[in-house]
Backbone as a ProteinNet text record, in pm:
[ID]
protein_1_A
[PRIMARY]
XXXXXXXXXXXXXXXXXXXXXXXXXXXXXXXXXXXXXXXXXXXXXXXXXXXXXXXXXXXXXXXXXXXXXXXXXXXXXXXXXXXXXXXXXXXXXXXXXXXX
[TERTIARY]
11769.8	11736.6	11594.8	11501.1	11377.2	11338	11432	11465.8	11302.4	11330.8	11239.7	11092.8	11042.4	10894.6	10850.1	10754.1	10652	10598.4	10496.8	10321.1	10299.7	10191.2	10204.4	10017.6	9982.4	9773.8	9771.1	9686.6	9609.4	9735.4	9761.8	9895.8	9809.3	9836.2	9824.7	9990.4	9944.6	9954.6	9974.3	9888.9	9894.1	10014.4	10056.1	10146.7	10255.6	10351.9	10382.1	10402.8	10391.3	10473.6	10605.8	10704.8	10843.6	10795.2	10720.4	10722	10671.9	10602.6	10518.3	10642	10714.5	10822.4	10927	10940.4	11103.5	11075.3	10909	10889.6	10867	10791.6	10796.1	10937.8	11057.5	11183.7	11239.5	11246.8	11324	11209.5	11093.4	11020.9	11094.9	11106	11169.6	11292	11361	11477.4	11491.9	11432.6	11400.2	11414.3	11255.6	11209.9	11318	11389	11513.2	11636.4	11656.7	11787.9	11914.6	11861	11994.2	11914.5	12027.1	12030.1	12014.9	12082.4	12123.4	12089.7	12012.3	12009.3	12102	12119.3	12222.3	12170.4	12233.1	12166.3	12063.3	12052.6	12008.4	11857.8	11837.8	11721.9	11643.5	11744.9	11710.3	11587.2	11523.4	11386.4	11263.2	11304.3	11233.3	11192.8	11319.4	11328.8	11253.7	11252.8	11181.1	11016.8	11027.5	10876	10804.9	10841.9	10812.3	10757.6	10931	10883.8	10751.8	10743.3	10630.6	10540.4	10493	10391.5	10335.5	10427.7	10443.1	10381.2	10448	10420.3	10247.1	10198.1	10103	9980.9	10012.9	9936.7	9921	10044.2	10055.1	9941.5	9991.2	9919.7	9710.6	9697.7	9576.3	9503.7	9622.4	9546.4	9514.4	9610.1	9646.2	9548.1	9510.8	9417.9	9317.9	9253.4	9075.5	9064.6	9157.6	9132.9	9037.8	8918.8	8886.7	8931.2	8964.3	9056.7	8942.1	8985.4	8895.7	8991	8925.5	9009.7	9071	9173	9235.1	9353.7	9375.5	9519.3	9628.9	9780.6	9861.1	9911.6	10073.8	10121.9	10256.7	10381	10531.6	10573.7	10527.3	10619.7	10614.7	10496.3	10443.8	10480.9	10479.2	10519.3	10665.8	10726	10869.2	10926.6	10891.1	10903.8	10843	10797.4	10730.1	10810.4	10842.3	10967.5	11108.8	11133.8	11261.3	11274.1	11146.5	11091.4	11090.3	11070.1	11089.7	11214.3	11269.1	11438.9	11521.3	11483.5	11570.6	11538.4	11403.2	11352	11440.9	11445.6	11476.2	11637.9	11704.9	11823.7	11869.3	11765.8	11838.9	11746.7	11681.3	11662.3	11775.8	11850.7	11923.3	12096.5	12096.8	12204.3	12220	12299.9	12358.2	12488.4	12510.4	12581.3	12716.9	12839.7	12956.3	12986.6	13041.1	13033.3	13131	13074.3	13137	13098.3	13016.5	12929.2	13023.7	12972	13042.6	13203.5	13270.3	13350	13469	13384.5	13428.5	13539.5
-2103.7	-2227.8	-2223.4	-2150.9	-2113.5	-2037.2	-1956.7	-1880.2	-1874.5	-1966.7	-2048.4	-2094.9	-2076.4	-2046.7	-1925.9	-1922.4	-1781.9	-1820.6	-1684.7	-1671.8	-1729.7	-1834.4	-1882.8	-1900.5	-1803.4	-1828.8	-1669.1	-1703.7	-1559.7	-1458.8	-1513	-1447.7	-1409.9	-1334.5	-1316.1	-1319.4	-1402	-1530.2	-1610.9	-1754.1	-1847.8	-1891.4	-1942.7	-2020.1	-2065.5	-2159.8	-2242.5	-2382.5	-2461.4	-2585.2	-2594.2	-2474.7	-2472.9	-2411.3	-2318.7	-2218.2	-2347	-2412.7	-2514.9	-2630	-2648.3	-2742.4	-2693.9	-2585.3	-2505.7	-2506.6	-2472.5	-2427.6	-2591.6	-2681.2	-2799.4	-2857.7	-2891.1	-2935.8	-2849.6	-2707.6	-2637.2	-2660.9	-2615.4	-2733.9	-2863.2	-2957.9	-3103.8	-3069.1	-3017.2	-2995.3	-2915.6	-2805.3	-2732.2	-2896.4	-2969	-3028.4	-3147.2	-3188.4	-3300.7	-3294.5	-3195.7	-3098.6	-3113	-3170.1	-3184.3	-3123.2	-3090.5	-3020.4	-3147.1	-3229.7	-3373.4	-3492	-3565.2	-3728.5	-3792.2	-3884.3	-3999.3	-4092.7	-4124.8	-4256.3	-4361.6	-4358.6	-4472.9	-4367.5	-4231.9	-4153.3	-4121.7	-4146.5	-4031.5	-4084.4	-4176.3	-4216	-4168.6	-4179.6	-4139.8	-3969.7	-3896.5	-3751.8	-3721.2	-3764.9	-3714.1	-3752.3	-3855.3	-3872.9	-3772.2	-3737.1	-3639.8	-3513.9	-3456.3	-3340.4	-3355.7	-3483.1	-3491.8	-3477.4	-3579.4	-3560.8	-3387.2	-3340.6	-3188.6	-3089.7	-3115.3	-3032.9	-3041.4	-3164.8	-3213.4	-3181.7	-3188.5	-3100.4	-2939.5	-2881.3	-2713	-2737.6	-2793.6	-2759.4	-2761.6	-2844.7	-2891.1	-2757.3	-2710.9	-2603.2	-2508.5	-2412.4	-2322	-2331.6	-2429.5	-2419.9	-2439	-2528.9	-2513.4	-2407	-2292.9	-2175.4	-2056.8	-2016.6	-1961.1	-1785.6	-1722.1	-1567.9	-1455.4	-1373.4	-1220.9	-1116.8	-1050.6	-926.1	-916.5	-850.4	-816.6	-936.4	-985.2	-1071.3	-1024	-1027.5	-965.8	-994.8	-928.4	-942.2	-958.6	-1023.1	-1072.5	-986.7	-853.2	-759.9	-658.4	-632.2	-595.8	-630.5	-726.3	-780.9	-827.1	-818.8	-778.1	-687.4	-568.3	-420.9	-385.5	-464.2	-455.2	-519.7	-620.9	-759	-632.3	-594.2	-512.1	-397.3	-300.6	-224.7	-238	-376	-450.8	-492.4	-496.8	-561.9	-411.8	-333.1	-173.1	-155.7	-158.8	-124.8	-174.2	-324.1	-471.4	-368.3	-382.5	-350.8	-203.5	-150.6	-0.1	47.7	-46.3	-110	-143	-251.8	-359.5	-268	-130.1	-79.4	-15.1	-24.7	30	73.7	142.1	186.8	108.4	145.8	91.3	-12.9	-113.7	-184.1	-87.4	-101.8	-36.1	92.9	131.3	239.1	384.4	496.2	646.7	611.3	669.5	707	851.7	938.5	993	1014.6
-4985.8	-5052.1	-5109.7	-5044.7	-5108.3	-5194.8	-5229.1	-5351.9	-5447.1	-5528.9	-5660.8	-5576.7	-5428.9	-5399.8	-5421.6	-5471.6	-5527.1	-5522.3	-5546.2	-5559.6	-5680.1	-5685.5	-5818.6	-5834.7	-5780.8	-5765.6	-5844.4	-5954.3	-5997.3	-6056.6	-6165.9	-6238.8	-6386.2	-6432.3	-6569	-6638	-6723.8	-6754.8	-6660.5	-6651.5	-6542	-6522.3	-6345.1	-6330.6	-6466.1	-6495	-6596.4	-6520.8	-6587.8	-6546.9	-6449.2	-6570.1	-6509.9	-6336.4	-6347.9	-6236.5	-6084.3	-6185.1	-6041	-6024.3	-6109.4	-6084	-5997.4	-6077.1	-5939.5	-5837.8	-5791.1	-5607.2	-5615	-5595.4	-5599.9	-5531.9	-5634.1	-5614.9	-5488.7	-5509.9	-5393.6	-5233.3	-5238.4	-5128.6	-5076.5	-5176.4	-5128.4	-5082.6	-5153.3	-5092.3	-4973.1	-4941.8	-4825.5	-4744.9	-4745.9	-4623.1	-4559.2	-4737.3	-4701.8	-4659.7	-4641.6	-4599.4	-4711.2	-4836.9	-4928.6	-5086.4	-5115.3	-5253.2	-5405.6	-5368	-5442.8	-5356.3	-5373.3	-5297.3	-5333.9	-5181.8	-5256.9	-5396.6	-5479.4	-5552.3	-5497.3	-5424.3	-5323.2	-5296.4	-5272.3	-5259.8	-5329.9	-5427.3	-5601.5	-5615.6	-5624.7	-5737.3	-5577.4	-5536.8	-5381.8	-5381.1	-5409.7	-5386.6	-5519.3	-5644.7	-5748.4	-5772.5	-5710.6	-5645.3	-5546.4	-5473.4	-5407.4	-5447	-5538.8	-5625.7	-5708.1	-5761.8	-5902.3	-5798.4	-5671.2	-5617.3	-5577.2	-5502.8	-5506.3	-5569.8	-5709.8	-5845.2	-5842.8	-5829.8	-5903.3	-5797.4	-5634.8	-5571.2	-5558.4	-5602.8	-5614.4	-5782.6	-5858.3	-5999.2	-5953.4	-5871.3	-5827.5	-5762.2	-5636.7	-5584.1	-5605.9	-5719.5	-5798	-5884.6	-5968.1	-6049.2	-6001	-5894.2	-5801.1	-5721	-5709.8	-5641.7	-5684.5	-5614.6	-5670.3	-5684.1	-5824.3	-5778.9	-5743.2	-5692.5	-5614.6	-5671.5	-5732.9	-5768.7	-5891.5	-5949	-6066.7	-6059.3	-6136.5	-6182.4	-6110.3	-6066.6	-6042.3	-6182.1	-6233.8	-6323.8	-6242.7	-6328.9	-6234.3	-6285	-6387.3	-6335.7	-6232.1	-6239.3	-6093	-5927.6	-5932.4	-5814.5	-5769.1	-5909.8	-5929.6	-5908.2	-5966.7	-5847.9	-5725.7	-5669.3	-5495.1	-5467.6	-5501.3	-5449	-5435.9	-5548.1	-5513	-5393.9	-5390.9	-5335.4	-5179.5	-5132.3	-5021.4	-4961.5	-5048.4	-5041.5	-5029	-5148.8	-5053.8	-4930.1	-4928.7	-4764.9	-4642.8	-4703.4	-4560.5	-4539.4	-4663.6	-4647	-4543.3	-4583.9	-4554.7	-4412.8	-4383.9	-4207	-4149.2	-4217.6	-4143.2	-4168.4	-4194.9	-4183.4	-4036.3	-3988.5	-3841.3	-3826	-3695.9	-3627.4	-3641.6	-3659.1	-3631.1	-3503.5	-3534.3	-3363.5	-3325.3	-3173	-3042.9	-3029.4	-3075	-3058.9	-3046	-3006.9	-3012.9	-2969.2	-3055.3	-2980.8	-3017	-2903.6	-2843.9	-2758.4
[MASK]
++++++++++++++++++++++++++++++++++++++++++++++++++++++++++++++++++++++++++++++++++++++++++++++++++++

């Protein structure tokens, strides 16, 4: 469900809007346990997000950066790089072990 949170501090090219909106919404939804509010939530749950958005946009931009920019394609192939890894950890043994 957290999918759409990323690193969104010290990008070349900065953050976007969209980028601070997706982690924003998927956040709320993380913390509310629903994907969709009832009607009755809706103006509640999008409040949230905006509030959200508008504190990630705040921190992201008063941060001060150290070092070289990252770039998302960069960190797009470490992201993958990580994920062969996780995977080819999490391969094992047949259940029920030897048999002999």
């Amino acid at each position: 469900m957290c999918r759409s949170i990323r690193v969104l501090f010290h990008f070349e090219p900065p953050a976007t809007e969209g980028e601070i909106h997706a982690a924003a919404l998927q956040y709320v939804r993380k913390v509310s346990g629903t994907r969709k509010p009832a009607r009755a939530n809706q103006a509640r749950f999008d409040e949230a997000v905006e509030a959200v958005a508008r504190i990630t946009r705040e921190l992201v931009q008063g941060m001060e950066p150290h070092g070289a920019p990252k770039t998302r394609e960069v960190e797009l192939a470490k992201a993958k790089r990580r994920f062969v890894a996780r995977t080819a950890r999490t391969v094992t043994a047949p259940p029920g072990g030897d048999s002999d």
